[in-house]
VMD Tcl script that draws the C-alpha trace (Angstrom):
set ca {
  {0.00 0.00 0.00}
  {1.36 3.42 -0.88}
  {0.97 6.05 1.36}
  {-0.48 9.15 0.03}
  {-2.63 12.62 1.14}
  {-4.33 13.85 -1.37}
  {-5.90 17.44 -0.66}
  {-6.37 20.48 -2.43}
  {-4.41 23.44 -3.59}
  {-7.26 25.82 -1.33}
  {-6.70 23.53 1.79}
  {-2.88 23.64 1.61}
  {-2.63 27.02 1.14}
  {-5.14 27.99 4.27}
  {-2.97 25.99 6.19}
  {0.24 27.70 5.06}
  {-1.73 30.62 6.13}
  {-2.18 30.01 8.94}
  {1.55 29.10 9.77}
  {2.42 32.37 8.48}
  {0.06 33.91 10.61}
  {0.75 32.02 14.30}
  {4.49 32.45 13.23}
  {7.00 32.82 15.34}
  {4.37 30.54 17.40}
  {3.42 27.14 16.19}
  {0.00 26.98 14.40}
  {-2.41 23.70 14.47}
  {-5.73 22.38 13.53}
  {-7.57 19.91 11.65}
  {-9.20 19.27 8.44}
  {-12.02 16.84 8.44}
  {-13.79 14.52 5.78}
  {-16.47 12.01 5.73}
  {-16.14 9.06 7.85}
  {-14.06 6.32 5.62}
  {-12.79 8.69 2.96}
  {-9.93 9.85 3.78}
  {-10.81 13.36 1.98}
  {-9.85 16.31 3.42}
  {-12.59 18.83 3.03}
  {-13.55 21.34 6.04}
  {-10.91 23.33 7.33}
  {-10.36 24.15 11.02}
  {-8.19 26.26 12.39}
  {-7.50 25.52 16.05}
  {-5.66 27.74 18.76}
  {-2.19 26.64 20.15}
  {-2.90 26.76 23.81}
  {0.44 26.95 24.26}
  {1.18 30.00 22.40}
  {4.84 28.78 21.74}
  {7.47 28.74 18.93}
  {8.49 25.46 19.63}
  {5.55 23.65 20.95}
  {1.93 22.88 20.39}
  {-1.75 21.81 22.35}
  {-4.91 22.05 21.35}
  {-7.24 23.70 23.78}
  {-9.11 21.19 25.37}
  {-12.46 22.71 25.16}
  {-12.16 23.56 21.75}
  {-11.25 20.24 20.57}
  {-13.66 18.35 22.77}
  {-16.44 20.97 20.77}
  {-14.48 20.37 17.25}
  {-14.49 16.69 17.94}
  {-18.42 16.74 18.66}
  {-18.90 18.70 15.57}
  {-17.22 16.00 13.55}
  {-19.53 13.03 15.08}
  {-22.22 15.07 14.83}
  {-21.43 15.87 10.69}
  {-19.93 11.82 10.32}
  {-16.89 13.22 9.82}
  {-13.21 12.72 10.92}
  {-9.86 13.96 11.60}
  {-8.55 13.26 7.97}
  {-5.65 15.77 8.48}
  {-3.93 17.38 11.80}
  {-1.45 20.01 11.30}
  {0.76 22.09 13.09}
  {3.37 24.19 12.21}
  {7.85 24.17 13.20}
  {8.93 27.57 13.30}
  {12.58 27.09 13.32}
  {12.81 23.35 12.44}
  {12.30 21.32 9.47}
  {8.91 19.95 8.76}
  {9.39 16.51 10.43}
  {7.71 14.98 13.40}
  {9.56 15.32 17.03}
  {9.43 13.22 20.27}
  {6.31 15.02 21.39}
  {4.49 15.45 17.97}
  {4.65 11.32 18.13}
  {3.83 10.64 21.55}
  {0.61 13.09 20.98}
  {-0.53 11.24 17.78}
  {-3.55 9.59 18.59}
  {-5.25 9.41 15.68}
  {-4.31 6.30 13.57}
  {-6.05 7.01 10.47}
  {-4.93 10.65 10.19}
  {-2.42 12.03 8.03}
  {0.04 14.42 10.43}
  {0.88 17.47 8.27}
  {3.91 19.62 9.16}
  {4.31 23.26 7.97}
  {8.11 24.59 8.11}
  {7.66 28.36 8.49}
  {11.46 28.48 8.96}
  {12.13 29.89 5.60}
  {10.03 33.06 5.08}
  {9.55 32.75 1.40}
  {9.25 29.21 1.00}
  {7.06 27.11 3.01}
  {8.31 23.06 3.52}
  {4.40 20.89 3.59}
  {5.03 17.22 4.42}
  {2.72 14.38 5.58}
  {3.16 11.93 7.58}
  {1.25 8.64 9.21}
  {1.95 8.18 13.11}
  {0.64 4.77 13.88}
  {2.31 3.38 17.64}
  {5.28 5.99 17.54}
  {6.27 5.07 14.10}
  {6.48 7.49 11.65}
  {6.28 6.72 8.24}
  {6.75 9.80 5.75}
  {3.89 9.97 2.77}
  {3.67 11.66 -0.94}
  {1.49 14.75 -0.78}
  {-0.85 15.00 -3.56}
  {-1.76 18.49 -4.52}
  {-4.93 18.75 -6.75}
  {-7.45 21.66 -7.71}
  {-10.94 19.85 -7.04}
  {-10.98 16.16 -5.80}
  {-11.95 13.61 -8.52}
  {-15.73 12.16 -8.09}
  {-16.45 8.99 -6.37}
}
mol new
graphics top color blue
foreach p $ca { graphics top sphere $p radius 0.5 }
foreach p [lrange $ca 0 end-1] q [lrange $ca 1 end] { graphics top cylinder $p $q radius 0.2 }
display resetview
């Protein structure tokens, strides 16, 4: 099985965005997709608790509510992202030990560079990581 993301020009770019945005300060959130397809579609920005460059939470509140929001849609966490500031876009000990979500693709943003942004995926199944090709598309084929 090759590992892949597919997701949309619109979708990578809002999340580039928003790593621009939170920089210095780590940026994260999720995009969700219908239960089983493993389509990214709605995009949502989340707030770094933590406020930090070099570190990031979601608020606990506001996942809980983004996490109800999914069930209550029959959707998923297709994508979680967050953003290294200073780093290159690749997992660290506490981005793995937080992964939680099997079926998710963990996106990194590299806002280290301040014209060019590094986007990688990555699967985080029992502290493995396994890097994946990103697939950048304008719409998503039908079906």
């Amino acid at each position: 099985m090759r590992l892949m993301l597919t997701v949309t020009r619109d979708i990578v770019d809002k999340i580039v965005a928003h790593a621009r945005a939170d920089h210095p300060d780590e940026a994260c959130g999720v995009v969700a997709g219908p239960l089983g397809s493993d389509r990214p579609e709605r995009y949502v920005p989340m707030e770094n608790a933590e406020r930090s460059p070099t570190f990031y939470r979601f608020d606990s509140l506001e996942q809980l509510k983004v996490w109800r929001e999914m069930d209550d849609r029959d959707e998923e966490p297709v994508v979680i992202y967050h953003s290294h500031t200073a780093t290159e876009a690749y997992p660290s000990r506490t981005d793995i030990s937080y992964a939680s979500e099997p079926n998710a693709h963990y996106v990194l943003v590299s806002t280290r560079e301040e014209d060019d942004a590094e986007f990688r995926s990555y699967r985080i199944v029992e502290g493995v990581v396994t890097e994946e090709e990103v697939q950048i598309v304008d719409v998503y084929e039908a079906g």
